[in-house]
C-alpha positions in Angstrom: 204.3 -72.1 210.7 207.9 -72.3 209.6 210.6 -74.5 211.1 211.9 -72.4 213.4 208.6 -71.3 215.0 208.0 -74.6 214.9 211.3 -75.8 216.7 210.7 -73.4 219.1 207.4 -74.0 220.1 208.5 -77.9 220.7 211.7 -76.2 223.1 209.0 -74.5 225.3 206.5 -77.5 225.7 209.4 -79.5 226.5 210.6 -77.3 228.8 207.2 -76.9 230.5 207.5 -80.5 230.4 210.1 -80.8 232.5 210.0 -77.8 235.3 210.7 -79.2 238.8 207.2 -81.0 240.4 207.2 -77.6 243.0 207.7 -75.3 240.2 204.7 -77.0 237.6 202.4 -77.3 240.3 202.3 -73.1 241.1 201.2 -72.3 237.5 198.0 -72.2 238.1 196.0 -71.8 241.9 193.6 -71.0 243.4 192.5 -69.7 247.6 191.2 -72.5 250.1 190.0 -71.3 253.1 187.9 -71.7 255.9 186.7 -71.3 259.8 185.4 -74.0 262.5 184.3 -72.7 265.5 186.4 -75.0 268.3 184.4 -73.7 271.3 184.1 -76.7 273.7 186.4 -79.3 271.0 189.2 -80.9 272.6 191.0 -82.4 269.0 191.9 -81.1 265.2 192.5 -84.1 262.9 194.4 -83.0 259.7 194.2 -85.3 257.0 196.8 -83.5 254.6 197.7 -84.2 250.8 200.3 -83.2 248.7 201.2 -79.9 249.4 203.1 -78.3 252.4 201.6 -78.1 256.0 202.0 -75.8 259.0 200.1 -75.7 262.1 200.4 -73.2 264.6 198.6 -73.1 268.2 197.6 -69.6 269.1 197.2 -68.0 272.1 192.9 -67.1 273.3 192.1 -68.4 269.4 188.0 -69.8 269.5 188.3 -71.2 266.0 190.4 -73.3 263.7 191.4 -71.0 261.0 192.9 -72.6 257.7 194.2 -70.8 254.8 194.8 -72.8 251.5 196.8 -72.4 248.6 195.8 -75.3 245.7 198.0 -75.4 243.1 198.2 -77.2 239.6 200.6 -77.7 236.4 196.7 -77.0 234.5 193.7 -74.5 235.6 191.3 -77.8 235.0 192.3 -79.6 237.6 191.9 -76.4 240.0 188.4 -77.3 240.6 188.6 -80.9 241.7 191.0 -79.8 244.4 188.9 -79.4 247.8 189.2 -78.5 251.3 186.7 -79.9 254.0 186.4 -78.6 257.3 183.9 -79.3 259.5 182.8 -80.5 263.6 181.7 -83.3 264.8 181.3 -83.4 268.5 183.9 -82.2 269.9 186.4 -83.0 267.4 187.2 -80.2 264.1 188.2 -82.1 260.8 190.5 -80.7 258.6 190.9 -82.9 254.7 192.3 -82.4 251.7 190.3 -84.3 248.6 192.1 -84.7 245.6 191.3 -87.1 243.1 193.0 -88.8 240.8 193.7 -88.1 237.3 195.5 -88.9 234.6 197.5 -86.6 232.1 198.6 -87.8 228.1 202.3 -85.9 229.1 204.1 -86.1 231.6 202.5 -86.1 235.3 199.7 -84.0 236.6 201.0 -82.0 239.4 198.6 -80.8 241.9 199.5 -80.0 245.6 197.5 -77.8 248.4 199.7 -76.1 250.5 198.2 -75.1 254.1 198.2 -72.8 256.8 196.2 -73.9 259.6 196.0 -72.0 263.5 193.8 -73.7 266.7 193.5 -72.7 269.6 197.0 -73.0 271.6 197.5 -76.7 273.3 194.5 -78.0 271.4 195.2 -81.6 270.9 196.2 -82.9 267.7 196.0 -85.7 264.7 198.1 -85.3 261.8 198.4 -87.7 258.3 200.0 -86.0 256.1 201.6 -87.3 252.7 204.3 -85.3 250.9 206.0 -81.8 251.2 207.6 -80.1 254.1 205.8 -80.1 257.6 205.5 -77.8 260.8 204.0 -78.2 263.9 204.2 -75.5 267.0 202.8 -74.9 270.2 199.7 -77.6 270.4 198.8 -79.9 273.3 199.2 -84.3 272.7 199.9 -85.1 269.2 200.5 -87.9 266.5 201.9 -87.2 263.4 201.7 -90.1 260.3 203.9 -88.6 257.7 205.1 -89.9 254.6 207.7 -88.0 253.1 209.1 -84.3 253.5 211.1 -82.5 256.6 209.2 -82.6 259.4 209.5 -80.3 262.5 207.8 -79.9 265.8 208.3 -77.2 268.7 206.5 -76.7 272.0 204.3 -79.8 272.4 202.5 -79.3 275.4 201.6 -83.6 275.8 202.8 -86.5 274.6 204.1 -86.7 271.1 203.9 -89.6 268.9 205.4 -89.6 265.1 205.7 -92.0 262.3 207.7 -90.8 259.7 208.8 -92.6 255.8 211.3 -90.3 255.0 212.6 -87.2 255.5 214.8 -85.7 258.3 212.5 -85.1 261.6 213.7 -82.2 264.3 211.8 -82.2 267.7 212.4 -79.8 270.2 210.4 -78.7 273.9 207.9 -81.5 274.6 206.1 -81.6 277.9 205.3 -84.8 277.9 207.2 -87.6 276.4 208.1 -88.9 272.6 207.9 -91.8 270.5 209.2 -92.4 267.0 208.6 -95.0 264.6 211.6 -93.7 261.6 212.2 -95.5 258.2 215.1 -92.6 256.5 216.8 -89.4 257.2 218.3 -87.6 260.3 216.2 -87.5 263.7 216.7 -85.0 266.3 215.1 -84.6 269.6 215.7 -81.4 272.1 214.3 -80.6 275.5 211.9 -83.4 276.2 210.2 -83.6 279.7 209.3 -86.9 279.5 210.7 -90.3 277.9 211.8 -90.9 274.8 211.7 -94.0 272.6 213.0 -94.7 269.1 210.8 -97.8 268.2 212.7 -97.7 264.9 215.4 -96.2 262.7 216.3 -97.6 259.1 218.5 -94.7 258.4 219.9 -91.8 259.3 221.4 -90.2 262.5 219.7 -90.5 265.7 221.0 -87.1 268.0 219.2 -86.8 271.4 220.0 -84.2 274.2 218.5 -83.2 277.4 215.9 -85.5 278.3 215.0 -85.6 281.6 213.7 -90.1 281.6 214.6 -92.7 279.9 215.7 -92.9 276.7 215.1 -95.7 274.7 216.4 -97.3 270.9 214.8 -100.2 270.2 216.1 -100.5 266.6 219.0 -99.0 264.7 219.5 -100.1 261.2 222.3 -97.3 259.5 223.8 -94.4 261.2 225.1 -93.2 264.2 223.7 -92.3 267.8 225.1 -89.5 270.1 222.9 -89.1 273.4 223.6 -86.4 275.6 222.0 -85.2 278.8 219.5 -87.5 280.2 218.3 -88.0 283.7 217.1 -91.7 283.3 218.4 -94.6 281.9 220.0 -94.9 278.6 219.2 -98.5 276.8 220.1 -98.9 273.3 218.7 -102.4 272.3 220.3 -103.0 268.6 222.4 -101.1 266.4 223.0 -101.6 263.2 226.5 -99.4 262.0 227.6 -96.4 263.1 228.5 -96.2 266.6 226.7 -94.9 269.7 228.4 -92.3 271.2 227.2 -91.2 275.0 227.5 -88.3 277.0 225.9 -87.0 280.9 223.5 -89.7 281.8 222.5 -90.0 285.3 221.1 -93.5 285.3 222.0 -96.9 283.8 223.7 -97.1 280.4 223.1 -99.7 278.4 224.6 -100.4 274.4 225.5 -103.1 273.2 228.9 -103.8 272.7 230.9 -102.7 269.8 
């Protein structure tokens, strides 16, 4: 092989090398998929992995229907990555498996994107771990999410997230909403019930139309507007950035600036 062959051979590993983590993972995949009959279950617990996640409630659905997508910077690694979905009682159980492994260059990627529907206001437990999250139209849920956008629409119970990073957007909750929030922006639409910020490292907090209490415990960085709630406002500690208040028909209480 001469030099330049040679030269550009190196240009291409190196490239390869260093493609985005999204972009090396979807060189090589492969279909995950499966169906759990949810006749008579009352809660889907998703335990997610790399990858991104959406769940969707659907309307006279019997089943909990998942479509997978693995995906990995090498075809060897394809066949490690599994999806287990099973019953047990009256509870379906969605998990992702994928093991650890170690590559000689670089960083293995590996991630399984899914797709999963349940019946619509089914109740349910989400940990996920990395990539972009979306929840819609399901009954009480908890979310445990470690990094990656996160958004939920049209719970129909109570709502309760912890998030690590990544901006969180909440919108039409029956019932009402707590949020544990380490980084990034949090907004919260249309809730029915309370609300309460346990925590907030970082980030903007923007709440509107909530027809309780709303409640910050915690604010370490970033500002706080509230706007249209028909409790009691209580901000308990805020870091920087102001809190900025608008249309409440209770009590207000911030502390002073």
């Amino acid at each position: 092989m001469n030099a330049p062959t040679v030269a550009a051979s190196l240009a291409l590993a190196l490239g390869a090398a260093l493609l985005p983590a999204g972009l090396a993972a979807q060189q090589h995949s492969s279909p995950r998929d499966a169906v759990v009959d949810a006749r008579g279950a009352t809660r889907v617990r998703v335990d997610a992995g790399a990858g991104s996640l959406r769940i969707e409630g659907r309307s006279g659905l019997r089943e909990v229907r998942i479509r997978g997508v693995a995906r990995a910077s090498d075809r060897k690694y394809l066949d490690a990555m599994r999806l287990v979905a099973d019953r047990s009682g009256s509870e379906v159980r969605v998990a992702v498996e994928i093991p650890e492994v170690r590559a000689f260059f670089g960083r293995a990627q590996r991630v399984l994107d899914l797709v999963i529907e349940v019946p619509e206001g089914m109740a349910v437990d989400v940990d996920d771990s990395s990539g972009e999250a979306e929840i819609h139209r399901v009954g009480a849920l908890r979310v445990r999410d470690s990094s990656g956008e996160l958004r939920i629409e049209d719970v129909r119970g109570d709502l309760d997230v912890t998030d690590s990073s990544g901006n969180v957007s909440i919108a039409r909750v029956a019932g009402g909403v707590r949020v544990t929030d380490s980084s990034g922006e949090l907004r919260i639409r249309d809730v029915r019930g309370g609300v309460v910020v346990d925590e907030d490292s970082s980030g903007e907090i923007d709440v509107r139309d909530v027809r309780g209490d709303v409640l910050v415990r915690e604010d370490g960085a970033g500002g706080i507007r509230v706007d249209g709630v028909g409790g009691d406002l209580t901000v308990r500690d805020d870091g920087s950035g102001g809190v900025r208040v608008g249309r409440v028909a209770g009590t207000v209480r911030v502390p002073r600036s």
